[in-house]
Structure formats: structure tokens, C-alpha cells
C-alpha positions, 0 to 999 in steps of 0.5 A: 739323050732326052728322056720324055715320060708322063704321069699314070694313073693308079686303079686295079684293072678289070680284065675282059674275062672278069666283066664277061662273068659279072652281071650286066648291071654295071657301068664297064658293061653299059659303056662296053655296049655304047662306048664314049665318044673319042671326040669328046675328050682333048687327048692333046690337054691332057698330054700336057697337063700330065706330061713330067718334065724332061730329064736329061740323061748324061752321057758317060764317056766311053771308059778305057780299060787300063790293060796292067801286065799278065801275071805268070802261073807256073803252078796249078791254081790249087796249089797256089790256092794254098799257097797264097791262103797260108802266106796271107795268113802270116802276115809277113814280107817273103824275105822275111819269112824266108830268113826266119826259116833260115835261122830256124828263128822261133820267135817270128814263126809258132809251131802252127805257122810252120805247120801251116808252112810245111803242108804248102812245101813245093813238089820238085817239078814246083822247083823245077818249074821256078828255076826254069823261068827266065822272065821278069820275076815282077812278073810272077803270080805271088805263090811262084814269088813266094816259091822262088823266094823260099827255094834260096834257103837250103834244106828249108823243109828240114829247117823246118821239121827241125823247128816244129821237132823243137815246139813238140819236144817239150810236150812229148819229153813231159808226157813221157815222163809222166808215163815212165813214172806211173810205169815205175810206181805200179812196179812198186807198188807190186813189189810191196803189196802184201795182198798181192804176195798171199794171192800169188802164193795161194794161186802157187799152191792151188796150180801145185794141187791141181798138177799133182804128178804132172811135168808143171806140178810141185812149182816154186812159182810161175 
């Protein structure tokens, strides 16, 4: 295709209701009232003299659309939203993933990548769906892989809970221990506050006072 284009010229125009308001001393208004002879002028020289050159303009070929293969969905797009964000996070081959949960191997999967791991566990009709498709396994969209993979490995959410428990032992055991220790010394310190046995026994004696002839009178402590 050929495309012709020609030369403009650059100026502010003058609308017809500007020159209407303006006063009519001014050349736009004296050649509106006796316009300029057309003959005057070769239109066809000047069309020359400004025309730009002619561009061609490549046709692009018409492009065929490869049509690659449909993917199955066997899972609802936000399930497989979430399943696809915290496996791309991992950053590891689903076999791989899958044998370290097998082995509930720490070293390959910290305790926020197994959380990440455990939101993401298929429901029973996720399972249900996985193990009902007889087509061509290429064929699945990567969470229903991912799925079909993780669904190899027994008890994986057990695996699991079992390695996260292994991460939050050590934190929890520690933070139990400082409590049974503060526990133990506040107990102690009880026992040997001198300040704290005359309190009790004036308390003893005042509670005796004030229940004189009384059931809870005449106390040896309480």
C-alpha cells in the first residue's frame, strides 16, 4: 500500500465567531467582504511544491496462530491461584518437594515453607477429582500436577504437622521453661520473705480480732 501525505502549515486559526466580535478594521474582515480571486493562485504548484514523499507501507503477512494444547482445570481458579503462588515460591521440582515431605526431610523445606505448604492441602473432592482423571497427565494445569504429585505421598499432611511440630518444638519447650522457672523462684521467694510472714501474721491477728465469737474467729491461719 502506497500512502500520499503532503506538507501543513503551522498558525493559530480564527474562528468565525472570534472575527464576528472583533472590530472591522482588520484584514480577515476586508477579505471576507472581497475575497481573493481563486484564479490567481496554481493550486496544482503548490500541491507539488509541498507534497512529501511517498511511503510504502509493508504488508505484514497474515500471522497463523499456533494453537498449543488445552490445559485441564480440575480445580477451582482460586484454589489453584494459591496453589501455584506458594509452589512458585519454593522454587523446586514437585518430585522434589514431594520426597522431602516424604522423608520429612528439614533441610530442603523451613518451618514457613511448610506453612505455606499446609494452607495449600487439597480438600477430598481436590483428591477426588485428581484421581478420577484418565487423560493425559501432560495435560494438567500445574497446581492439578502439583496435586497429583503430592497425593503419591501417605499421610503428607501428617508429614507435615509432624515437621512444623519439629521447628516449634525447640521455641515452645524454651518459653516453658523460662516459665516454670519464674514459677519456681517467685514460689521461693514466698517461702523466704521474711516481710511477707509479719504481714501474714498481722493480717492473722487483725481477721482473729475482728471475728472474735465468731465460727471463723480464734484462726491459726488462713
Amino acid at each position: 500500500a502506497v500512502v500520499s501525505t503532503q506538507s501543513t502549515g503551522a498558525w493559530e486559526k480564527i474562528k468565525t465567531n472570534e472575527l464576528k466580535k472583533a472590530s472591522d478594521k482588520n484584514i480577515w474582515a476586508e477579505y471576507c467582504s472581497s475575497p481573493l480571486d481563486m484564479k490567481l493562485i496554481d493550486f496544482d504548484t503548490l500541491e507539488e511544491m509541498f507534497a512529501q514523499p511517498e511511503k510504502k507501507v509493508a504488508e505484514k503477512p497474515a500471522e497463523q496462530k499456533k494453537k498449543g494444547p488445552v490445559l485441564v482445570s480440575l480445580l477451582d481458579p482460586k484454589s489453584s491461584l494459591g496453589v501455584n503462588l506458594v509452589t512458585k515460591n519454593l522454587r523446586m521440582p514437585f518430585d522434589e518437594i514431594a520426597s522431602a515431605i516424604a522423608t520429612c526431610d528439614m533441610d530442603h523445606l523451613n518451618n514457613d515453607q511448610i506453612n505455606g505448604l499446609l494452607k495449600i492441602m487439597p480438600e477430598s473432592t481436590d483428591v477426588e477429582a485428581i484421581q478420577n482423571y484418565q487423560g493425559d497427565p501432560a495435560l494438567l494445569g500445574e497446581a492439578e500436577k502439583f496435586y497429583a504429585t503430592l497425593i503419591q505421598v501417605p499421610e503428607y499432611t501428617l508429614r507435615l504437622n509432624c515437621m512444623k511440630f519439629g521447628y516449634e518444638f525447640r521455641p515452645m519447650s524454651e518459653d516453658l521453661g523460662r516459665r516454670i522457672k519464674d514459677t519456681l523462684d517467685a514460689g521461693h521467694a514466698i517461702l523466704n520473705s521474711s516481710e511477707l510472714k509479719e504481714l501474714m501474721h498481722i493480717l492473722l491477728v487483725f481477721g482473729n480480732f475482728i471475728n472474735t465469737g465468731g465460727f471463723a474467729g480464734n484462726a491459726v491461719g488462713f
